[in-house]
N, C-alpha and C positions, 0 to 999 in steps of 0.2 A: 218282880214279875212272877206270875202262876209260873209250874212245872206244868203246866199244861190246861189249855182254854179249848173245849168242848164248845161251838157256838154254833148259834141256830142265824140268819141273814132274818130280818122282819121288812115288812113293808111300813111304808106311813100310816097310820100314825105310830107305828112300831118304831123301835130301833133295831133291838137283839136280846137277843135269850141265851145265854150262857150257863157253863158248869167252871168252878175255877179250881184247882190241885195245887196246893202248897205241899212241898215237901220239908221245909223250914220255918221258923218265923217271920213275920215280914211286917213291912210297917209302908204307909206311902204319906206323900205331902198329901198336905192340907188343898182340897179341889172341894168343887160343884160341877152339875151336872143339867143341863137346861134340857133336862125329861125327870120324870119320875125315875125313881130307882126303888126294885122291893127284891131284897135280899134274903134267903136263908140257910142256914147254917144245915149242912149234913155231918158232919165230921169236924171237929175241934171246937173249941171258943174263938168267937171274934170282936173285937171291940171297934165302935166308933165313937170319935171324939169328939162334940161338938160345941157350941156355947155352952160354956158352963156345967157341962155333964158327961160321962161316958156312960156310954149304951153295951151292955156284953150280950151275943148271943150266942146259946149252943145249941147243940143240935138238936133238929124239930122249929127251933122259933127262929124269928123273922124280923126285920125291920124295914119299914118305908119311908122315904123322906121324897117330901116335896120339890119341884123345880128349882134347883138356884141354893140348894141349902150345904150350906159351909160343914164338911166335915172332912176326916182325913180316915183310915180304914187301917186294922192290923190284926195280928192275931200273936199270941206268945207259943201254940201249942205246934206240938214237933211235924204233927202232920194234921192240914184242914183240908176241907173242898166246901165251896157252898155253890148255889144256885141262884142266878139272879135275872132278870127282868128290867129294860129300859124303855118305857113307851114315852111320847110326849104327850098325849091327857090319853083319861078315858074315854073309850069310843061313847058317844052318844046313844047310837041305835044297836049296842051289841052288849054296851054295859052301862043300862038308865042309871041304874040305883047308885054305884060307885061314882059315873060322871056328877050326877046332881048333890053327890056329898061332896065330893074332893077337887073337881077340874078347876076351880076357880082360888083354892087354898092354896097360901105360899105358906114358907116359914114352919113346917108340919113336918113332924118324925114320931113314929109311933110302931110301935112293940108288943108282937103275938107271939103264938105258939102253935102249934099242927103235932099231931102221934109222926113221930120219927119214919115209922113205917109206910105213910101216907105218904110223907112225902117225898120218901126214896121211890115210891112208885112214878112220879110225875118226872125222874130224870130217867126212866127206862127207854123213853125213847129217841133221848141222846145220843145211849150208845148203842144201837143196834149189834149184836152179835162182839161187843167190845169193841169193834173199830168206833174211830173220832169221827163224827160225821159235820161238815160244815157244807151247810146245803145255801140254795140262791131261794128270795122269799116265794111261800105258798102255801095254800091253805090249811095245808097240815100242821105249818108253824105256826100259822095264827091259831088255829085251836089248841094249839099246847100253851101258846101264850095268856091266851083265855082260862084255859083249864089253871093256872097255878093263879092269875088274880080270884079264880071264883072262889078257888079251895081254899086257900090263904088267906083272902080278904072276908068274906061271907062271915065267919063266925063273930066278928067284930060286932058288941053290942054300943057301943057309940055310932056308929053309922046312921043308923035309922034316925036316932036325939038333931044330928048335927046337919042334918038334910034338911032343909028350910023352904023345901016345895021345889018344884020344878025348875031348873033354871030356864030362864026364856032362849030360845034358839038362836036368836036372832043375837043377843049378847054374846053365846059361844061364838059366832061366827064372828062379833069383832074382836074378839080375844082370840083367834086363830091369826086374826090380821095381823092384829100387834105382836103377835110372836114373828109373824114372817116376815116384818117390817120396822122392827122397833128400831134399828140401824138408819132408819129414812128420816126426813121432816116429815114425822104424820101428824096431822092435824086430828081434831074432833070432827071436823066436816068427814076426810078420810073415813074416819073409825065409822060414823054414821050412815057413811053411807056403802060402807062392806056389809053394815047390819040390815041395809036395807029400811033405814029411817028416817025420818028427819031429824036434823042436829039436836033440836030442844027436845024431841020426844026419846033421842036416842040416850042424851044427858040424863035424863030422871030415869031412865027405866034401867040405865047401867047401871048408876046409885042405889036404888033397890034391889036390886041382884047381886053386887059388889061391897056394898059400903062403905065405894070409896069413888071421887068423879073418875071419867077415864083416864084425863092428863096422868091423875096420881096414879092411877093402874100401869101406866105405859111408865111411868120414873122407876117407879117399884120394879119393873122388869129390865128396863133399863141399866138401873143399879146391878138386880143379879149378875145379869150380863159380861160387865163393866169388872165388876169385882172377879169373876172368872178370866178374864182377860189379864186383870194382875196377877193372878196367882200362876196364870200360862207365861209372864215374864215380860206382858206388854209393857211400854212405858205407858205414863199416866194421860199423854198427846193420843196415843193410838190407844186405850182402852176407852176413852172418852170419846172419840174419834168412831172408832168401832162399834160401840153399843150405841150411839145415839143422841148423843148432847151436846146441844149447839153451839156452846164452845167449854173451853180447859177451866175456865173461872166459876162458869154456871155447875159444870161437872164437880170441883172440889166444894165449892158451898152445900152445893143438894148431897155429894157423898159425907161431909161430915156434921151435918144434922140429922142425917137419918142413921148414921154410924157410929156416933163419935170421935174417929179419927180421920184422919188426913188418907187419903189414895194411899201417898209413900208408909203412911204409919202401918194401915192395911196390909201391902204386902209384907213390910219384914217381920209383920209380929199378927196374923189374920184372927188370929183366937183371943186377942186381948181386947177386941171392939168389944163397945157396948154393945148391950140386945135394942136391935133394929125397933125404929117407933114404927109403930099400926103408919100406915102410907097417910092417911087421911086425920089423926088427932090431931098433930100439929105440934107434937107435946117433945121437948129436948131430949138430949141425952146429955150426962155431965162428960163434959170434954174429956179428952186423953191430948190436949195439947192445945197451945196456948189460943189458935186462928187458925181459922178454915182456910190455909194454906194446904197447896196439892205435896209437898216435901212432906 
């Protein structure tokens, strides 16, 4: 744990804005996080671990990862602090250009940099007068929360490439549903008609905005889910149970096609899965065990 957590309270679609103080080395389990996470480094080197890579950042740069993405966080240096940011998407109407690039992208971790100085400016009003301040959400938090995605994210020259035109409104809005209901029996009817469409007209126009049907969109989050639940210490009845899958046999087949291992393989060993298939190809993974048994 931090020697000390500087936090700001967000409203929806916020979560919190924090400062974190190490006065030691520190290392945590392997988690995800079902919001965005954008991290940066003021003081020390920090690593994250994730499929197949680790990520270091020092001071000045930054890392983002998407909803649901398996990594575990540490740092080796005697003393750090970084600054971080937890929303659950980008606002539509307050940040176009960031939502129509990234609100719909899983599976994404990606790596910037900011002048040091810049960025020590954006935690000045953390600590007013050096006292900790932990305030209840308001306006003044949401624009500090806006102030570091604009300042930190903006310089990004992939963003504008990987924008693919406006996302339709009406899809964000069944992709809000599915996140505040993936736990339920939702149907396609549901999803279509949170978007305010009809089912077939709702199916093709998700498709081209997603490239992938809804179902697989709702499994895909599903699984994040699911997989968070195991690394919290659920069994494999309550993570399946909890996230959304209508029953323990449907839940280990869909978890180890899209995984390569088993629920139980997943949690004792999370870093040794294969990298997760696109929702929608269809395409394997080579096993890590014999049958898509949940053990």
């Amino acid at each position: 744990m931090p020697d000390q957590i500087i936090q700001f309270s967000l409203p929806e679609t916020w979560f919190r804005f924090e400062q974190l103080f190490y006065g030691a080395p520190y290392q945590t389990a392997m988690h995800q996080h079902r919001a965005w996470q954008l991290t940066a480094s003021l003081d020390g080197e920090f690593r994250f671990r994730t499929r197949g890579k680790t990520v270091f950042i020092g001071p000045g740069e930054w890392v983002l990862m998407s909803p649901g993405f398996l990594h575990d966080a540490g740092s080796d240096s005697a003393h750090s602090s970084a600054i971080q940011l937890f929303f659950r998407r980008f606002p539509e109407s307050l940040l176009p250009e960031f939502a129509n690039a990234y609100n719909l992208r899983r599976d994404m971790m990606q790596k910037g940099c900011l002048p040091l100085d810049e960025l020590r400016r954006l935690t000045e009003p953390l600590t007013p007068h050096g006292q900790v301040r932990i305030s209840e959400p308001d306006s003044r938090n949401v624009l500090l929360a806006l102030q570091f995605i604009i300042t930190l994210l903006s310089p990004i020259p992939e963003m504008q490439s990987e924008t693919q035109g406006k996302l339709h409104p009406r899809i964000l809005k069944a992709v809000e549903y599915m996140e505040d209901h993936f736990a339920e029996p939702v149907a396609v009817a549901d999803m279509a008609e949170a978007a305010m469409l009809s089912e077939n007209r709702f199916a093709v126009l998700f498709k081209e905005n997603t490239g992938v049907t809804p179902m697989q969109f709702l499994n895909a989050l599903r699984l994040d889910n699911a997989q968070s639940f195991l690394l919290q210490g659920c069994s494999i009845t309550d993570a399946a149970m909890r996230s959304g899958f209508s029953s323990n046999q449907y839940f280990c087949r869909y978890f180890h096609k899209m995984t390569g291992q088993t629920p139980g393989e997943f949690r004792k060993a999370p870093f040794h899965h294969g990298k997760k298939t696109d929702p929608g190809s269809g395409k394997k993974h080579s096993a890590c065990c014999s049958g898509p048994s949940c053990n």
